[in-house]
N, C-alpha and C positions, 0 to 999 in steps of 0.2 A: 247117958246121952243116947238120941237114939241114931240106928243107922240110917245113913242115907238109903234114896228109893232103890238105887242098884244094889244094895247087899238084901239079901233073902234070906232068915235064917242063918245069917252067918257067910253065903255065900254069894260071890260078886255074877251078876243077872245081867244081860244085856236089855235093855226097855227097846221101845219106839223109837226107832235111828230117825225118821223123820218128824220134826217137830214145828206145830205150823204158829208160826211167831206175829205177823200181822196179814191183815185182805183190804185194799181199798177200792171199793167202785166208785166210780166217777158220778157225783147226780149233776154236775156243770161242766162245762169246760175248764181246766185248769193248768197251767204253765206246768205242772211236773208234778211227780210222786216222790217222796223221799221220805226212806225206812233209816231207823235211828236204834242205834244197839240200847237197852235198858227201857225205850217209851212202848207202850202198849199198844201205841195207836197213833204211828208214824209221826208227824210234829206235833202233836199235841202233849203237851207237859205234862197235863194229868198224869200221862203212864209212865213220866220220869223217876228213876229210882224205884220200880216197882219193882227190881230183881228176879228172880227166879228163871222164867224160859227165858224174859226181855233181855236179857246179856249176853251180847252175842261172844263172849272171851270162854264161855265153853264149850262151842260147836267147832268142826272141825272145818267145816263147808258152809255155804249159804245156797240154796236154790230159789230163785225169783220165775214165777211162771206168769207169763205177761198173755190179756187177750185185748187187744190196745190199735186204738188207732189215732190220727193224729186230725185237729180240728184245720190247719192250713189251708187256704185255699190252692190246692194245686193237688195235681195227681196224687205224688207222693214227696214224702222231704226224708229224712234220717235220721236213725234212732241215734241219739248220745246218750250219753252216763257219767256223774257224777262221781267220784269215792270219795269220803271224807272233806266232802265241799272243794273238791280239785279238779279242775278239766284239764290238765295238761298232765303230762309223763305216759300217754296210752303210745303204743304199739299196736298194732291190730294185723291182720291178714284175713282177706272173706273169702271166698268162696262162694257163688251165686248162682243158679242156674233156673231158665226159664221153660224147659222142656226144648226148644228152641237153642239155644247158645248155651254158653258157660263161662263164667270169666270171674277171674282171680284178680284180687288187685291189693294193695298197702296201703295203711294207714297211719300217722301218728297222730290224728282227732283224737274229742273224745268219742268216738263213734264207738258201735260195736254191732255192728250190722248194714249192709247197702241203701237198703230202703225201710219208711215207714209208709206204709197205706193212710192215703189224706184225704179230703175233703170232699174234691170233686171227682176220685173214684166213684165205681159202683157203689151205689149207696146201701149202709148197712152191712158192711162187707169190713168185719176185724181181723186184723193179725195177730197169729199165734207164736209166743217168743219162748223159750227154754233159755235159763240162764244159770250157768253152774259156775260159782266162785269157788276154787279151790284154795286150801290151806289159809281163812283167812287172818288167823292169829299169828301166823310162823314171822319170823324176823327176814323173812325172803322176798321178794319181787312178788307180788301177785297175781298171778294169770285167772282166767275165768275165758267157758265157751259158749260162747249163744249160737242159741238152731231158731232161725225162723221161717213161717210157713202162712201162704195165704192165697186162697181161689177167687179170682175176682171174675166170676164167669169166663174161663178160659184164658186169663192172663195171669195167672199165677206164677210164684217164685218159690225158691226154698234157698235156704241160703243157711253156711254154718263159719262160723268165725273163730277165731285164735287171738285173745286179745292178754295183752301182759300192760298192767297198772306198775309204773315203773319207779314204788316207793316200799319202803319198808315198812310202815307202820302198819299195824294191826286195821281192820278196815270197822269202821264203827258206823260209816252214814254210809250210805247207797240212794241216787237222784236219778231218776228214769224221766226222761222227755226227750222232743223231739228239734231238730235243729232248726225248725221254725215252728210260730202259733204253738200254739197249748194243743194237750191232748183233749179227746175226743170226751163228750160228754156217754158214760157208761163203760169207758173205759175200766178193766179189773183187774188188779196185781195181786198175787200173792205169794208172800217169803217163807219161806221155811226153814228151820235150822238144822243140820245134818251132826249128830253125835259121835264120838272115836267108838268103835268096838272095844265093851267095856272087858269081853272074854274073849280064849282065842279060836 
């Protein structure tokens, strides 16, 4: 039998901790993005059962790096999320600041951020989202933190959030969209799978 890729000679290797699992850009407008543990290529079936990276029950972590805006007709509307096709059980807390002000406020949407950059903003003008889901196999509540950032010629935000998905299960689907209209055509998400340290 042989060994798996982290044994070397007999000796346990740490590889690539970061592993990039799917990438979707947008060529239309679309109601939402949703990554699915085991498919190659978010809803498409084809990459169901295709094992290997696609299963996300070996990663320790998930990072979702978002450069995204929302088609809405209005300024801006608000990023939600999906886990395992559930919008309720979130907790949240933001944090928001516009160079100008600052302001804190709670949530239990599925929010996970203040605002999304919409339509009738500056035109051509995308938002940059950081999304780290921690531990998401463990038998525990799952937390995850999003950093978002965006210059719309002088009115920009940056904002970092504290958000706990308030169920047990292992997380296997992930749905990124906005709380009105479909995202933005050219919209681009990409997920990554984060590994344990195989050595110490």
């Amino acid at each position: 039998m042989a060994d798996p890729a982290y044994i070397v000679d007999g000796v346990l290797t740490d590889g690539e901790a970061w592993v990039a699992l799917n990438t979707t850009t947008l060529g239309s407008d679309a109601a939402d993005v949703t990554f699915k543990s085991g498919f190659a290529d978010g809803d498409d079936p084809a990459g169901s059962g295709s094992g290997g990276v696609q299963n996300w029950d070996q990663y320790m972590d998930l990072v979702a790096i978002l450069y995204w805006r929302s088609a809405h007709a209005a300024t801006h509307t608000q990023p939600h999320i999906d886990i395992n096709g559930s919008s309720s059980d979130f907790s949240a807390q933001f944090l928001w600041g516009t160079g100008a002000a600052m302001v804190a406020e709670t949530s239990v949407e599925n929010r996970f951020g203040f605002l999304l950059i919409a339509d009738t903003s500056t035109a051509n003008i995308f938002q940059a989202s950081i999304v780290h889901f921690f531990d998401i196999n463990s038998g525990k509540y799952k937390s995850f933190l999003a950093q978002h950032a965006l210059d719309a010629d002088g009115s920009g935000y940056v904002d970092i959030d504290a958000v706990t998905w308030k169920q047990q299960a292992a997380i296997t689907s992930i749905t990124f969209k906005g709380d009105s209209g479909s995202l933005k055509d050219e919209s681009r998400i990409d997920l990554f799978g984060i590994l344990p340290r195989m050595v110490a």
